[in-house]
Gaussian input, Z-matrix of N, CA and C with variables (Angstrom, degrees):
# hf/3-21g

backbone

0 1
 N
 C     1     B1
 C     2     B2     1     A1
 N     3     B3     2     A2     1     D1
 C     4     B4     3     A3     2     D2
 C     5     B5     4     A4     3     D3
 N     6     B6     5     A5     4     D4
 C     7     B7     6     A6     5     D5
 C     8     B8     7     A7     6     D6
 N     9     B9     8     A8     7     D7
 C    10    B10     9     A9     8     D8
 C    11    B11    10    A10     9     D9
 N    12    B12    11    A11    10    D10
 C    13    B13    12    A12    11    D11
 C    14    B14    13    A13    12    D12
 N    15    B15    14    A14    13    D13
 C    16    B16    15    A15    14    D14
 C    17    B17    16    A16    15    D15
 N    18    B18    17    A17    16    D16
 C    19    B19    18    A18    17    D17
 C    20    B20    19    A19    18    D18
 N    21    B21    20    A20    19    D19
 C    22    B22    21    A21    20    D20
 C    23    B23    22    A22    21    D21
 N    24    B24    23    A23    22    D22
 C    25    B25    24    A24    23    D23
 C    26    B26    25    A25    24    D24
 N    27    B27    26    A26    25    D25
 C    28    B28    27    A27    26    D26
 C    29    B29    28    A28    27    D27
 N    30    B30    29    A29    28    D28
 C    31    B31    30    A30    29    D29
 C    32    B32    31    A31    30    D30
 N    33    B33    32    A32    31    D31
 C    34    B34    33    A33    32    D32
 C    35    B35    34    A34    33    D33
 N    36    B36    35    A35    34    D34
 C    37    B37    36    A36    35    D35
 C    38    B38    37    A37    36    D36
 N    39    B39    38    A38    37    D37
 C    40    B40    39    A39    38    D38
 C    41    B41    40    A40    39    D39
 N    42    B42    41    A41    40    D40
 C    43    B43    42    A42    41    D41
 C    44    B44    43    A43    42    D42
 N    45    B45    44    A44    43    D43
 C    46    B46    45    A45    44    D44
 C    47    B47    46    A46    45    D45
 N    48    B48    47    A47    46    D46
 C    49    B49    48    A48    47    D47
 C    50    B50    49    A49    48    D48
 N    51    B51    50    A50    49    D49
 C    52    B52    51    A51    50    D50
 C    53    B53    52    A52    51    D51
 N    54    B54    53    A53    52    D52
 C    55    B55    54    A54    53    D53
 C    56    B56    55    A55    54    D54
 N    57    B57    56    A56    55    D55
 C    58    B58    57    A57    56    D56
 C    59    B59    58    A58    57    D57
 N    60    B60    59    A59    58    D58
 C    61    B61    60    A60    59    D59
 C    62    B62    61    A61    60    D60
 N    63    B63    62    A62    61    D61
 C    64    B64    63    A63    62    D62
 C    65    B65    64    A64    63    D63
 N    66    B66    65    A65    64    D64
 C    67    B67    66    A66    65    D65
 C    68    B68    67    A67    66    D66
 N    69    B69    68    A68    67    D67
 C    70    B70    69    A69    68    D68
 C    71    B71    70    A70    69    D69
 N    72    B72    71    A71    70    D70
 C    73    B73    72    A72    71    D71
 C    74    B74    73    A73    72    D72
 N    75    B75    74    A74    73    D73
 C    76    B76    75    A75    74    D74
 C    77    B77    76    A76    75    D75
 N    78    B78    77    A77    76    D76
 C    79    B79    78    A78    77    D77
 C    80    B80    79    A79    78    D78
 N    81    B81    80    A80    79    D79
 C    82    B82    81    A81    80    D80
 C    83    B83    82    A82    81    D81
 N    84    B84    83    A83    82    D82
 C    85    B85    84    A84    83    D83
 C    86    B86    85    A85    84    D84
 N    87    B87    86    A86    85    D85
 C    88    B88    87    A87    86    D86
 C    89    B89    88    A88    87    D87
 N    90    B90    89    A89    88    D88
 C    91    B91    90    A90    89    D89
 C    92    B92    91    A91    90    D90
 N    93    B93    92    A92    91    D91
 C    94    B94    93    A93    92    D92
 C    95    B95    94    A94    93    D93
 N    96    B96    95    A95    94    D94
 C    97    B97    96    A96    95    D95
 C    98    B98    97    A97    96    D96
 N    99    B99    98    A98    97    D97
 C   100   B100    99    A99    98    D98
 C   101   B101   100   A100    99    D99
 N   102   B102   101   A101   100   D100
 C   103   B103   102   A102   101   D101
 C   104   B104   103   A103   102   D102
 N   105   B105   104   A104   103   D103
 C   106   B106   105   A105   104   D104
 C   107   B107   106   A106   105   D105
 N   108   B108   107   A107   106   D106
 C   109   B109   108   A108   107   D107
 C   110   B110   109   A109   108   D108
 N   111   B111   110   A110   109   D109
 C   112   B112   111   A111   110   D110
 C   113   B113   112   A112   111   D111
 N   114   B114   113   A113   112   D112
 C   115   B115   114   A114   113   D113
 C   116   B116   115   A115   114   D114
 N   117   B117   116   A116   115   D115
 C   118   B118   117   A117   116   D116
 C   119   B119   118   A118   117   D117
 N   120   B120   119   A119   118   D118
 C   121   B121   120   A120   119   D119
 C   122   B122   121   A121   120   D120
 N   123   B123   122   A122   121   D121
 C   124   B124   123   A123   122   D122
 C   125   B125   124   A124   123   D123
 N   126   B126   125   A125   124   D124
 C   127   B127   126   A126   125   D125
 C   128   B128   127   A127   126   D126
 N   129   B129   128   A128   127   D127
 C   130   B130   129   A129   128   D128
 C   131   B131   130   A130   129   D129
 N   132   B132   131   A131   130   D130
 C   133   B133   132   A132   131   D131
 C   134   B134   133   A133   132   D132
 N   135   B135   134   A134   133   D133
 C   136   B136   135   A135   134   D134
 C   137   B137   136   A136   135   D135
 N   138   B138   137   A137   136   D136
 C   139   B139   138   A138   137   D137
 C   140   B140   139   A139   138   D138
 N   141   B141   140   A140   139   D139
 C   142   B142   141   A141   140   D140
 C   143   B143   142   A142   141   D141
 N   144   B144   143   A143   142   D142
 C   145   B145   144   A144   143   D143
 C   146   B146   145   A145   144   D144
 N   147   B147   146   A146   145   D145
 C   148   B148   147   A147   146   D146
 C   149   B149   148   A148   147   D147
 N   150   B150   149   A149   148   D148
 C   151   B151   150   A150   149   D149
 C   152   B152   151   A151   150   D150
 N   153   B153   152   A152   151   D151
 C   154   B154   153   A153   152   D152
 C   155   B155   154   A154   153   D153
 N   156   B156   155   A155   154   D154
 C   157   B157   156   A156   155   D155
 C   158   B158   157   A157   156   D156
 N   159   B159   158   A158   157   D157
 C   160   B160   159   A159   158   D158
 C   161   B161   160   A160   159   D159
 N   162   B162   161   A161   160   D160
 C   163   B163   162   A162   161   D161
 C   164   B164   163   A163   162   D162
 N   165   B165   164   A164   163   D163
 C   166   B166   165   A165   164   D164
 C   167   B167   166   A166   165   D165
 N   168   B168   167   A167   166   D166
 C   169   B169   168   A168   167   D167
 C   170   B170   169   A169   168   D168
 N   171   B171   170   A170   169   D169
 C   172   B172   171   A171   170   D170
 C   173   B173   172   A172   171   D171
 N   174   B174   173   A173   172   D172
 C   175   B175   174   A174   173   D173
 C   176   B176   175   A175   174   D174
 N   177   B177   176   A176   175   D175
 C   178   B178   177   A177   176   D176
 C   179   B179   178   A178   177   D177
 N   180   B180   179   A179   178   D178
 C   181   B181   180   A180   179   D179
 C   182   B182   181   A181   180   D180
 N   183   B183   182   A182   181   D181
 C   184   B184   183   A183   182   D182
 C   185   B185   184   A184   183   D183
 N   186   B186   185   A185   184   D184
 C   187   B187   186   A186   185   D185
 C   188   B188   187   A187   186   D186
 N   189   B189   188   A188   187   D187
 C   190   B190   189   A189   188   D188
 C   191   B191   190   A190   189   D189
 N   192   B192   191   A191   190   D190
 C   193   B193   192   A192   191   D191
 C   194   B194   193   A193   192   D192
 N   195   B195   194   A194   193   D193
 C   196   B196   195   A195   194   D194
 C   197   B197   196   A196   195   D195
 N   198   B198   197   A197   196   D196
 C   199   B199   198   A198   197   D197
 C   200   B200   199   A199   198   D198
 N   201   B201   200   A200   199   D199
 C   202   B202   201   A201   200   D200
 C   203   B203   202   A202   201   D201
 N   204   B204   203   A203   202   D202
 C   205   B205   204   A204   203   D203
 C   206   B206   205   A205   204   D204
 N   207   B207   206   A206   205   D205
 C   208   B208   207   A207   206   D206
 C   209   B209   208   A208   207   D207
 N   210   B210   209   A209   208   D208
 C   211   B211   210   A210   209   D209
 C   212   B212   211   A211   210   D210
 N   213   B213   212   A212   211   D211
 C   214   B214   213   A213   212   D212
 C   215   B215   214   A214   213   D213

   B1=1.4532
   B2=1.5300
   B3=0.8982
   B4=1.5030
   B5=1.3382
   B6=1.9813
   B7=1.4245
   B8=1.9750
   B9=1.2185
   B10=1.7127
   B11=1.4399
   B12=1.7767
   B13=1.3950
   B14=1.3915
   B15=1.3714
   B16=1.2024
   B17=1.8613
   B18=1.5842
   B19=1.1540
   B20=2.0642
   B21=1.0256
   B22=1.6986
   B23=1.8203
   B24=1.2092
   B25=1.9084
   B26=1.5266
   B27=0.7328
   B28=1.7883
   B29=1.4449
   B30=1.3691
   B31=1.6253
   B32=1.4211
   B33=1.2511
   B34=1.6995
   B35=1.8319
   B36=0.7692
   B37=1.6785
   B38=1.1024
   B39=1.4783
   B40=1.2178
   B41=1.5022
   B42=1.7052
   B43=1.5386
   B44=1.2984
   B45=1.6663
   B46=1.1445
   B47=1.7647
   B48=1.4102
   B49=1.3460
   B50=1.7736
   B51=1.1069
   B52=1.8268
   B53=1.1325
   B54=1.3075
   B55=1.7798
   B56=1.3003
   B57=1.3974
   B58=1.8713
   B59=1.1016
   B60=0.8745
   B61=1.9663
   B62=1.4998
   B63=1.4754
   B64=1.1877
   B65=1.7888
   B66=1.5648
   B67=1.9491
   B68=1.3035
   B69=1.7776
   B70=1.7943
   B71=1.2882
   B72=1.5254
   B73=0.9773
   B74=1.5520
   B75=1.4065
   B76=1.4520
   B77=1.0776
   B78=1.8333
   B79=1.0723
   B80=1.5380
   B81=1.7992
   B82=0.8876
   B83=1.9601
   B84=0.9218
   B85=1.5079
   B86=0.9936
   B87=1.6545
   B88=1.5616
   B89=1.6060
   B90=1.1882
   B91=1.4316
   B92=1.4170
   B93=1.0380
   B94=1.5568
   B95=1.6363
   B96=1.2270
   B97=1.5264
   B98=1.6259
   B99=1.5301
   B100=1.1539
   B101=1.6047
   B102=1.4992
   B103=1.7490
   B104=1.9767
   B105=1.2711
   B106=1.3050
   B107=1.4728
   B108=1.8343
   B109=1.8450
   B110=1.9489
   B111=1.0510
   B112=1.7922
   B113=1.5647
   B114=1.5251
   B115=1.7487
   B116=1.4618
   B117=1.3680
   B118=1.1346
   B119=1.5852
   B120=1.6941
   B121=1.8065
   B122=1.7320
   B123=1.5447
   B124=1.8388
   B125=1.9784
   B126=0.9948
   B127=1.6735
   B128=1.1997
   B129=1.9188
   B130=1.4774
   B131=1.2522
   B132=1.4685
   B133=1.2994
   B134=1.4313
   B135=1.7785
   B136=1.0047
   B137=1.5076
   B138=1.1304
   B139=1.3230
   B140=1.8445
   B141=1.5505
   B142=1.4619
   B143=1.3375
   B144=1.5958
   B145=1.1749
   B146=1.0319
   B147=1.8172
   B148=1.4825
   B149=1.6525
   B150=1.4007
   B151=1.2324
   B152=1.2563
   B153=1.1006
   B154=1.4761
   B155=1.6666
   B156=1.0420
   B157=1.2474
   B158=1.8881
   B159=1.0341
   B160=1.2138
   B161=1.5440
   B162=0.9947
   B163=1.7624
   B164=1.7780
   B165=1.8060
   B166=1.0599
   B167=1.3367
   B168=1.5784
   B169=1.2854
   B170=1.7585
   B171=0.5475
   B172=1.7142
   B173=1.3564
   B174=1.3751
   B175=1.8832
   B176=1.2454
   B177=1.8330
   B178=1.3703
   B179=1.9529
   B180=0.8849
   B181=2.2698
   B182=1.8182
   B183=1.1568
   B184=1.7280
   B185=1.7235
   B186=1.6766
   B187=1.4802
   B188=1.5905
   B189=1.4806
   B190=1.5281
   B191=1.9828
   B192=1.3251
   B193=1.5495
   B194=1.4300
   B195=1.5992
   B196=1.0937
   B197=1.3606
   B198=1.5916
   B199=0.8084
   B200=1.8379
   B201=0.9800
   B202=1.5594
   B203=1.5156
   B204=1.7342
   B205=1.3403
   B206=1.2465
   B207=1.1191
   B208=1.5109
   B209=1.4560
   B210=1.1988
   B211=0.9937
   B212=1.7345
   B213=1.2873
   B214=1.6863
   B215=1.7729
   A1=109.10
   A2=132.18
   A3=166.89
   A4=126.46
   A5=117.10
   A6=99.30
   A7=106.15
   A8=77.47
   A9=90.44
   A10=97.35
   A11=106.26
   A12=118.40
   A13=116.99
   A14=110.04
   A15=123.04
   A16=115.08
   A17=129.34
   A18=88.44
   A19=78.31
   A20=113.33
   A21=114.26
   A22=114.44
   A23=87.75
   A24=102.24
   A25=93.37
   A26=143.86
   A27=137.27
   A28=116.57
   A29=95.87
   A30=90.72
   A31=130.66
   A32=107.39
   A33=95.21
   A34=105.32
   A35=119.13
   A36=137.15
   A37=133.26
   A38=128.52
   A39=116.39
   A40=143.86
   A41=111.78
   A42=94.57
   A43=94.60
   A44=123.74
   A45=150.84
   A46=94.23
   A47=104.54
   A48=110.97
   A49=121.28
   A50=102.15
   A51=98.21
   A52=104.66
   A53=130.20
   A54=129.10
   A55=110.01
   A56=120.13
   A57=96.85
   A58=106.78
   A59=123.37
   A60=119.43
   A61=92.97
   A62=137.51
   A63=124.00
   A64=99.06
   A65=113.62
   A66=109.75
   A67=115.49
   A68=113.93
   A69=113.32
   A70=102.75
   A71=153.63
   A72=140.57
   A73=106.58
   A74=127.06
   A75=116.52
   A76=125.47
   A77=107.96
   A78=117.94
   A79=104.55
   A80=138.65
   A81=156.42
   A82=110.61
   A83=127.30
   A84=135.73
   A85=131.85
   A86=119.36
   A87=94.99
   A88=114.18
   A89=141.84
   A90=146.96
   A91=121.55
   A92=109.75
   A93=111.12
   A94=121.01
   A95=118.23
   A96=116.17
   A97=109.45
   A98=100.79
   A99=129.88
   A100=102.95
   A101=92.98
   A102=90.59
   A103=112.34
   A104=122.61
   A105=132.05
   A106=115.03
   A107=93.40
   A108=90.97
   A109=92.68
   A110=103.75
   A111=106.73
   A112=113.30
   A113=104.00
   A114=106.27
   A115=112.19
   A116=136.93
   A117=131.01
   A118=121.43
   A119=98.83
   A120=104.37
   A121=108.87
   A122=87.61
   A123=98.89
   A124=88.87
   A125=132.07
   A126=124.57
   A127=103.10
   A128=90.77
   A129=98.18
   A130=137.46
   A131=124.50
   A132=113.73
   A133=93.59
   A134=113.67
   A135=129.37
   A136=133.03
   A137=127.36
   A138=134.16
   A139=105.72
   A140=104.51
   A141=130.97
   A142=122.76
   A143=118.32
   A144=126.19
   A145=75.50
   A146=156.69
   A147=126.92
   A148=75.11
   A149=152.41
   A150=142.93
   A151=97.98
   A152=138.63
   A153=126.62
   A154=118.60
   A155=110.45
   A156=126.99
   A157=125.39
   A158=109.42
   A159=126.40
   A160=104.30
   A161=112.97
   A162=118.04
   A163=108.22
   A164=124.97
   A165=123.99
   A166=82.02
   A167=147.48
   A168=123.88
   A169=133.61
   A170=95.70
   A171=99.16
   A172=113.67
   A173=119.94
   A174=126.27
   A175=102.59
   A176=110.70
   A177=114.84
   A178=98.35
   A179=86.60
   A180=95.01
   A181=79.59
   A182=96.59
   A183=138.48
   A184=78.68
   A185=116.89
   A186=120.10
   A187=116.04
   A188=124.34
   A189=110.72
   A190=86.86
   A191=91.82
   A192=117.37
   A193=107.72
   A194=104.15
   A195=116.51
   A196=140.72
   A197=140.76
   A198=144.17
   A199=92.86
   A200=134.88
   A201=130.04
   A202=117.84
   A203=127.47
   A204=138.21
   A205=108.65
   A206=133.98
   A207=159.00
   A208=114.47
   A209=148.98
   A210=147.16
   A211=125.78
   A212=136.99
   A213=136.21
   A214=87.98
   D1=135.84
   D2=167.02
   D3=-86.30
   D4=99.16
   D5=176.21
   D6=-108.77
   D7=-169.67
   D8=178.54
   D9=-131.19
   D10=135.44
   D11=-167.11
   D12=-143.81
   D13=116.57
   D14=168.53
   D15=-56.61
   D16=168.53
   D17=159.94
   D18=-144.35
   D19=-160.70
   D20=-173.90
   D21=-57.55
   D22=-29.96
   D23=-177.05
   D24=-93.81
   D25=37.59
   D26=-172.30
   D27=11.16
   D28=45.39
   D29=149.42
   D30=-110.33
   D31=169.94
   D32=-154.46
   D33=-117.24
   D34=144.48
   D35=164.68
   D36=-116.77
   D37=128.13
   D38=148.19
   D39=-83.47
   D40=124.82
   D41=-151.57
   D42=-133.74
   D43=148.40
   D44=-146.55
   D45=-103.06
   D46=123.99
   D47=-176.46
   D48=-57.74
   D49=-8.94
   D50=162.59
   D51=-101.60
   D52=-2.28
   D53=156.36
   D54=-81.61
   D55=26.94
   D56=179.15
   D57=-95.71
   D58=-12.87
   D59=-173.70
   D60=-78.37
   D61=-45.57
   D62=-156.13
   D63=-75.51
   D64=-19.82
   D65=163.32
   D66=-91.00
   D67=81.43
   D68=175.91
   D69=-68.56
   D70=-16.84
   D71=-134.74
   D72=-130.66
   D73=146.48
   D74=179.98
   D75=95.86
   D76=-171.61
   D77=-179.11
   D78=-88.35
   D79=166.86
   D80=-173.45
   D81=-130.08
   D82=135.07
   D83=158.43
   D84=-146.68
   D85=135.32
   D86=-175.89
   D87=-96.64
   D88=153.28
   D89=176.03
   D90=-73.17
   D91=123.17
   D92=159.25
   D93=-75.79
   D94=150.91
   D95=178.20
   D96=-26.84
   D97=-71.19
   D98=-172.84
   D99=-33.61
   D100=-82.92
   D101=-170.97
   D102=-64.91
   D103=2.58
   D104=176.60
   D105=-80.23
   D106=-30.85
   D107=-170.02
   D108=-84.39
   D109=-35.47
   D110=-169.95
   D111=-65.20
   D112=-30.49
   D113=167.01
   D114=-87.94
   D115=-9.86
   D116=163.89
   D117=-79.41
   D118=-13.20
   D119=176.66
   D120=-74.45
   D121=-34.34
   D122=-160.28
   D123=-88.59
   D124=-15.80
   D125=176.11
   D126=98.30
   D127=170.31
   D128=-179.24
   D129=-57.40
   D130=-19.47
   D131=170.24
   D132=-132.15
   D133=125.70
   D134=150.51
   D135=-71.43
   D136=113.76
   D137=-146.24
   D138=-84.91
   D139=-19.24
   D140=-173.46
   D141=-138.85
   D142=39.24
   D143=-160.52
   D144=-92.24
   D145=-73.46
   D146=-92.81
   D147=-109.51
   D148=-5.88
   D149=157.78
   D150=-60.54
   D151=-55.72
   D152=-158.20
   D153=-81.37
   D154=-38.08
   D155=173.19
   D156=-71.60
   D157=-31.52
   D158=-166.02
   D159=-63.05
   D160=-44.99
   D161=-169.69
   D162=-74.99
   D163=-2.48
   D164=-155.65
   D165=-126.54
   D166=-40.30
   D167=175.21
   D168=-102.49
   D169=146.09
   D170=-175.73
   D171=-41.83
   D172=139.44
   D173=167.47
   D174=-10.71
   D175=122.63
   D176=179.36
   D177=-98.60
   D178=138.38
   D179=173.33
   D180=-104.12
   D181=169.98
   D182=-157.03
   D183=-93.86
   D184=139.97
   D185=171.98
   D186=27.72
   D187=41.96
   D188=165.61
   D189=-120.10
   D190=168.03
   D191=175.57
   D192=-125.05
   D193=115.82
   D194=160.38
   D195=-117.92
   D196=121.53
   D197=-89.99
   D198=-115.17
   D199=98.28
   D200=179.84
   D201=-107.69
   D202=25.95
   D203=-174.77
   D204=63.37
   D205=68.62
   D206=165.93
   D207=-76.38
   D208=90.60
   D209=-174.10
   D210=-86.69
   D211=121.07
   D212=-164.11
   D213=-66.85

């Protein structure tokens, strides 16, 4: 499983669900295939993810995970 992560500076990562403990900080998301294969084209840190992304998932809260069919 695959999330998408804000972090205090709004930059964004993609981070591997036995990597979540090493991101205490931020926002949390989980990935869908879809948007997983398109952030894995553009790399690990998207410099302009939370513009792009933002309008496709629901109200983010501070450290919660929400669940948008994200597949490992």
């Amino acid at each position: 499983m695959y999330y998408f992560g804000i972090d205090n500076h709004d930059r964004c990562y993609i981070i591997h669900a036995d990597r979540l403990d090493t991101f205490q900080r931020g926002r949390i998301e989980q990935l869908s295939r879809r948007e997983r294969r398109f952030a894995m084209l553009e790399g690990h840190l998207l410099k302009r993810c939370f513009a792009v992304y933002q309008t496709s998932w629901p109200k983010r809260r501070s450290g919660s995970l929400t669940s948008t069919g994200g597949v490992s």
